[in-house]
N, C-alpha and C positions, 0 to 999 in steps of 0.2 A: 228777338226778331219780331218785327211788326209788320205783317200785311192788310193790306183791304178784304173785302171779301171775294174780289176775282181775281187775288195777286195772283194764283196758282197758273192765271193765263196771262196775266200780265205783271211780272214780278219787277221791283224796280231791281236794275241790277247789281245796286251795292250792297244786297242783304247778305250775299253768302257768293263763295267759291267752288270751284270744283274740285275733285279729287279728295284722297285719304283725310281722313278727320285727325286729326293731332291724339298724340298716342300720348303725349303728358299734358303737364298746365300748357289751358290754351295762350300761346306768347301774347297775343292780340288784348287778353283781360290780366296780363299781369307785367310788373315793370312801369318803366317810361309810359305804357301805349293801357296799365288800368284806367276805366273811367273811374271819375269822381264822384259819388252819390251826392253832393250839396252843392246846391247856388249859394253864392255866396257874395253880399255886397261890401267892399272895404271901401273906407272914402282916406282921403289924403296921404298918401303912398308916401313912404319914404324913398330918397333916391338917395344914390350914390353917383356923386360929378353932376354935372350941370345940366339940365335940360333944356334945349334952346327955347326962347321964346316964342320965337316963329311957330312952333308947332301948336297949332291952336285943332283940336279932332277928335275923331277918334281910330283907334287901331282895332279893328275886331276882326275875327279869325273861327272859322268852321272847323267844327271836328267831331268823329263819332263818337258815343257817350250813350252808350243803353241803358234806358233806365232799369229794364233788369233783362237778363237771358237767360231762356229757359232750357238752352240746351248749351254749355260754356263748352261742349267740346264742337259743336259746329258751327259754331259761331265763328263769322268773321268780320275782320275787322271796318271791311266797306261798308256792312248793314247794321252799324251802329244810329240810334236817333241821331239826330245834330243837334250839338253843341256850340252856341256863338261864345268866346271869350272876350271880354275889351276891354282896353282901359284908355281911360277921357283925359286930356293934354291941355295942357290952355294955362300962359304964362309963366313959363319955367315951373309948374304944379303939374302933378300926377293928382288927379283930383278925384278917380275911383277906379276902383276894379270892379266888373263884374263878371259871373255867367250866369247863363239861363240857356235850357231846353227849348228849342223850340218846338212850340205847343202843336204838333199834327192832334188828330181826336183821340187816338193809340195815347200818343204821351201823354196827353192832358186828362186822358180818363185812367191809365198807369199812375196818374199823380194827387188821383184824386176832384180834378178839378171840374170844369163846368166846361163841355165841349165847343169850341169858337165854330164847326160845321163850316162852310162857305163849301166854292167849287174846287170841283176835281176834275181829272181826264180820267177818263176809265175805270172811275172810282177807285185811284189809289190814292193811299193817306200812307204816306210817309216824311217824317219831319228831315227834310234839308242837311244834308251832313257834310257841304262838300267844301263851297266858295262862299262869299258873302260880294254884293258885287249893288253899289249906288247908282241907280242911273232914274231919271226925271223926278226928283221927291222922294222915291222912295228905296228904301235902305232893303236889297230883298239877301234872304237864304238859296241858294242854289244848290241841283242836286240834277245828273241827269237822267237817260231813261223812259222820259215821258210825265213824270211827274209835276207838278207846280209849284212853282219857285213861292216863297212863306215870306211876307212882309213883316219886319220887324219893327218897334217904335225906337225913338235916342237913347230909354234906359233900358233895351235887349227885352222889352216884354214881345210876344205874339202878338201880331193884327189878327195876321189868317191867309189863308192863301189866296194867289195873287195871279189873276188873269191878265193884265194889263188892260184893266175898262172893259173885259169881255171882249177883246179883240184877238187872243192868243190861241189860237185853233190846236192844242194839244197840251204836251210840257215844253220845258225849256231845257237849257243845258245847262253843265255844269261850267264850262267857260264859258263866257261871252265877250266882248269886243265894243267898248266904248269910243269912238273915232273920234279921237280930238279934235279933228276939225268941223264936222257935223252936228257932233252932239250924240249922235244915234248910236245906239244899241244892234247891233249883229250876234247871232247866233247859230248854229250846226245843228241840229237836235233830231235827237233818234228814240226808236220806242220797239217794241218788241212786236205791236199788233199794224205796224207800218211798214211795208212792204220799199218802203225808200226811207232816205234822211231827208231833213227840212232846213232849208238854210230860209232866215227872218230879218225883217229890217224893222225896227219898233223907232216909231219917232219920238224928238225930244220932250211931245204931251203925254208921251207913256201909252202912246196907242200903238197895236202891230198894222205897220201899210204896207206890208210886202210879204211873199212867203213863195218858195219854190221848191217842189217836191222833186228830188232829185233821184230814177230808179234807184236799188241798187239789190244784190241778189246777197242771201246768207247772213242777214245781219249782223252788219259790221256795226263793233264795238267802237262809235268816236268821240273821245271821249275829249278833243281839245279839235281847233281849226286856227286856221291864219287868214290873217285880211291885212290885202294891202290898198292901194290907194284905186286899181281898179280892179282888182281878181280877191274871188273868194278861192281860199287852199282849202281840198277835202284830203281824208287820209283813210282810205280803203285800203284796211290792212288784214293780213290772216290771223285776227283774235275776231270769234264772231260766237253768237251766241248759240248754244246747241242744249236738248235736253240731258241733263245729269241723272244717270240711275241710282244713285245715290243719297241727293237733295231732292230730286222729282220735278224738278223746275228747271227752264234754261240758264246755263249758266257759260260764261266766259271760256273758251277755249283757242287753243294756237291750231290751224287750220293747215297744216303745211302744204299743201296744195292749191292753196289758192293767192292767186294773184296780188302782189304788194302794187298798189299805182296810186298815184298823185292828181286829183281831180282842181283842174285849172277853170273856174265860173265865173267868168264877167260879173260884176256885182250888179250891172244891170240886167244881164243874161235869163234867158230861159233853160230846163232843164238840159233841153237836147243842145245848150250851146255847150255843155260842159264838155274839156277837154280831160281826156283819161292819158295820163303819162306812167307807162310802166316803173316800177323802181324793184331794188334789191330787197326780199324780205324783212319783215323789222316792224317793230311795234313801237306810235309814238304816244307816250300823254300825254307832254305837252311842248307846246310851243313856244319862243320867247317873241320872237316878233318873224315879221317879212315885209320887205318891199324891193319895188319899182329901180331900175337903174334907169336913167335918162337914153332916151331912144328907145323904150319898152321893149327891146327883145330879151332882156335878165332880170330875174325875180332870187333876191336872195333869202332865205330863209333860214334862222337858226331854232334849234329846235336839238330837245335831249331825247336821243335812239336808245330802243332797247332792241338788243340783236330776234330774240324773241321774250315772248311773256306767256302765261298760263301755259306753258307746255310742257309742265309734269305740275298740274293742277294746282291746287291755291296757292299761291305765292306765302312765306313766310318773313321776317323780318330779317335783311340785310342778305337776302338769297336774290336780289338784283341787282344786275350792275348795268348802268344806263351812262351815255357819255354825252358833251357837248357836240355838235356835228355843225357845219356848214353848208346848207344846200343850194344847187347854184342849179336854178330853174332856165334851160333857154326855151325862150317859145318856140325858136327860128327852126332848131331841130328837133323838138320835142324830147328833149335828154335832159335827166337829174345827175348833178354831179356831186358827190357825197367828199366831202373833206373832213376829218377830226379834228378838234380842236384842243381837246386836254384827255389826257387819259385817265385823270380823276372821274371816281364816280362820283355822280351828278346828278340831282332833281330839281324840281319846283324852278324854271326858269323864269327872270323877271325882268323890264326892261323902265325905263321912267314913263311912265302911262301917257308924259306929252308924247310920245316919239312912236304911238301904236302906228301900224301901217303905216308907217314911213322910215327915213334910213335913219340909223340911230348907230353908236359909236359904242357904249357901254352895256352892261348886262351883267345879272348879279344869277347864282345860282347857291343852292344847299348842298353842302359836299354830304354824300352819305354817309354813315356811321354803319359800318359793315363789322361784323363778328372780331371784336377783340381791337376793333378801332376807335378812333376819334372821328368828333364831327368838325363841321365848322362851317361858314362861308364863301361865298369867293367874287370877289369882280374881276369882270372882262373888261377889257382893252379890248375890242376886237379890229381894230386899226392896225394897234401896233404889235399884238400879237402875244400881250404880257396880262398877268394875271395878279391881284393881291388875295391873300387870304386871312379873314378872322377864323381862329381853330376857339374850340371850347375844352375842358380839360377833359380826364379819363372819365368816366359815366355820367358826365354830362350830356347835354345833347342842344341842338337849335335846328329852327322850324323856317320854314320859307321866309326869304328877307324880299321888303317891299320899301321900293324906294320913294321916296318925298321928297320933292325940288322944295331949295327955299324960298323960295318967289313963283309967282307965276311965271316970269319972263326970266327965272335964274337959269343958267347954262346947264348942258344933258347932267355932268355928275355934280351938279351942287346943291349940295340937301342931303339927305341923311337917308340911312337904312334901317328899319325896324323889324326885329323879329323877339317870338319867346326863346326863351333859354334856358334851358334845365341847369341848378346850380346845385349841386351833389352835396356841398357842404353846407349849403341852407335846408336839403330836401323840399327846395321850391322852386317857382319859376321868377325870372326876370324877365322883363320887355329891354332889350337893352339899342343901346340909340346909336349907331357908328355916322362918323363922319365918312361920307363918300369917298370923297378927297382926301382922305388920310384913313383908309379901310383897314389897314393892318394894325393901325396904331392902338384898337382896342376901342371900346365906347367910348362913349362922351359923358354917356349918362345910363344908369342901373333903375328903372324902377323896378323894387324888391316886391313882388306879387307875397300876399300871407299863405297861396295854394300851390301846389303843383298843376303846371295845366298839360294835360295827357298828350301823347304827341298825337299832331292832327293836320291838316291837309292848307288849306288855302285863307288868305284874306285879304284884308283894304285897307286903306288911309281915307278915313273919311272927314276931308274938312271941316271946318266950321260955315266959311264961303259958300260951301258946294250945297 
């Protein structure tokens, strides 16, 4: 675990959890979910089946990866360093693997090396462990909290961290929101010594031109947000940050007393235009998309519910169970209407990044891998109501699937899906390549990683074009 020197008043909040410390091996440092102690560069990947041409990029992916902990029974799995993993695509070639730490001063002075220093918020230094996320030039690390987001170069070494031009009046978030039609970057961001959340508009020069401080009481934990084409979605939920007697620091907890409601913000709107929509208690991370129905009184929104979270302290592996939902926002009455959509548990929701804030027909998510089960994928139909699923076999595993159109102008599901995948019988990972259009049918294409890469949270397709 790594803080700054005033973490203890402004902790980022993925270092650790509440509640009982693990009475055996901590699960978090052993399994699927130990880090790796080595970077490691392979070049010319062997594949198994065909990698399309079209795929000219790169796939890289956040995850935590301590470079050491000093205490393995408190340690959780949030406040791990960050770890980018990637591997480079271009002409039916797997052309390299790599990882690297991303260098906060903590990592880089852990590693020996020469401190990169630049800015901070509140002087925390902590390296990025969450999302990786491309937007005007620059490839950044994301993590939220309050922290700043860590520019990375094309072969995953450290810049340093990343103000947007000295325009970015705190941290950023761990989601954010690329508007395919704009260009612009949106974000939600919250911090511990902030008395509200901050929803951001950063232009396509990488400069922030927009910023509204939004009250809000007890520190809610928000850890994803929705945008549609003219409302920003907030999710003021009862997980909010409190001091632990335990750890000595605020940390995440289930509030049961406090109000679940649905913050409706004109995206051009000022604070006080925000509309507060009561809803049923529930805790979200994340969101897949939302928009607009024609005649703007319906806002749809798909997003994976968890009934509650933290509320018998640190969460463990495969002790949540979260679903797909369908929320039907009217403005007219001011009522959320909750529908289920699979009773498969479900994370990491994802939709074709051309289709953010607008209606979109498809949507992929991570089926969990719960005690004694299997994992897999799945695509939504959410038209017609029908589902396909890629499964992985028994102690294997697979991490968030992120979709790739094959054309700019190709239709919502054509293009392919990439995620890693634990393959039990190599004791390594694959990047494996599914046809959209033909999801069940199995990849298309294996490239065979020489590592195991730990299981880990979010990431991107980052073109060659882009």
């Amino acid at each position: 675990m790594t803080r700054s020197s005033d973490a203890n008043a402004y902790p980022n909040p993925y270092f650790t959890g509440p509640g009982p410390l693990p009475t055996g091996p901590n699960p978090y440092l052993t399994g699927l979910y130990a880090p790796v102690h080595d970077e490691t560069t392979a070049l010319d990947l062997p594949v198994t089946g065909r990698l399309p041409e079209e795929l000219r990029g790169r796939y890289l992916r956040n995850g935590p990866n301590p470079v050491h902990v000093d205490d393995p029974a408190g340690y959780h799995w949030y406040g791990g360093d960050g770890m980018i993993h990637g591997v480079r695509l271009r002409d039916g070639r797997a052309e390299w693997y790599r990882n690297r730490w991303v260098r906060s001063d903590a990592v880089a002075g852990q590693l020996g090396e020469k401190l990169l220093h630049g800015p901070r918020h509140l002087d925390m230094d902590f390296a990025p462990n969450t999302h990786v996320q491309f937007f005007a030039g620059h490839c950044l690390a994301l993590v939220e909290g309050g922290a700043l987001p860590y520019e990375i170069d094309p072969e995953l070494h450290t810049i340093g961290p990343f103000d947007f031009h000295g325009t970015l009046p705190g941290g950023l978030s761990a989601h954010t929101v690329v508007d395919p039609r704009t260009g612009e970057l949106h974000a939600v961001s919250y911090c511990l010594a902030w008395p509200y959340v901050r929803y951001l508009v950063a232009g396509r020069n990488g400069c922030v031109r927009r910023t509204v401080d939004i009250p809000v009481r007890g520190h809610p934990m928000m850890h994803d947000f929705s945008l549609t084409e003219r409302y920003v979605l907030l999710y003021d939920l009862p997980v909010v940050f409190r001091p632990d007697p335990v750890v000595g620091v605020p940390c995440p907890v289930w509030d049961p007393g406090r109000q679940a409601r649905l913050g409706v913000l004109p995206r051009d709107g000022g604070a006080g235009e925000v509309r507060w929509l009561e809803i049923e208690p529930c805790f979200v991370f994340h969101t897949m998309n939302a928009y607009e129905h024609p005649g703007g009184r319906l806002i749809t929104i798909h997003l994976v519910r968890h009934d509650r979270y933290f509320d018998h302290g640190r969460p463990l592996p495969g002790t949540q169970r979260a679903h797909l939902e369908r929320w039907t926002v009217d403005l007219a009455t001011g009522t959320v209407r909750r529908a289920r959509i699979d009773d498969r548990a479900v994370e990491y929701p994802r939709v074709d990044p051309r289709r953010l804030a607008g209606r979109h027909r498809f949507g992929y998510a991570m089926r969990e891998r719960l005690p004694g089960g299997d994992a897999g994928l799945v695509k939504y139909d959410l038209e017609r109501g029908t589902s396909e699923e890629f499964g992985v076999p028994a102690g294997g595993d697979v991490g968030e699937g992120v979709f790739v159109p094959a054309a700019p102008g190709a239709a919502e599901d054509e293009g392919w899906v990439l995620a890693f995948a634990y393959d039990p019988e190599r004791a390594a990972t694959d990047l494996v390549v599914l046809a959209a259009r033909d999801f069940a049918a199995g990849p298309v294409a294996r490239v065979h990683l020489p590592v195991r890469v730990p299981v880990g949270f979010h990431g991107n397709w980052i073109p060659d074009h882009a």
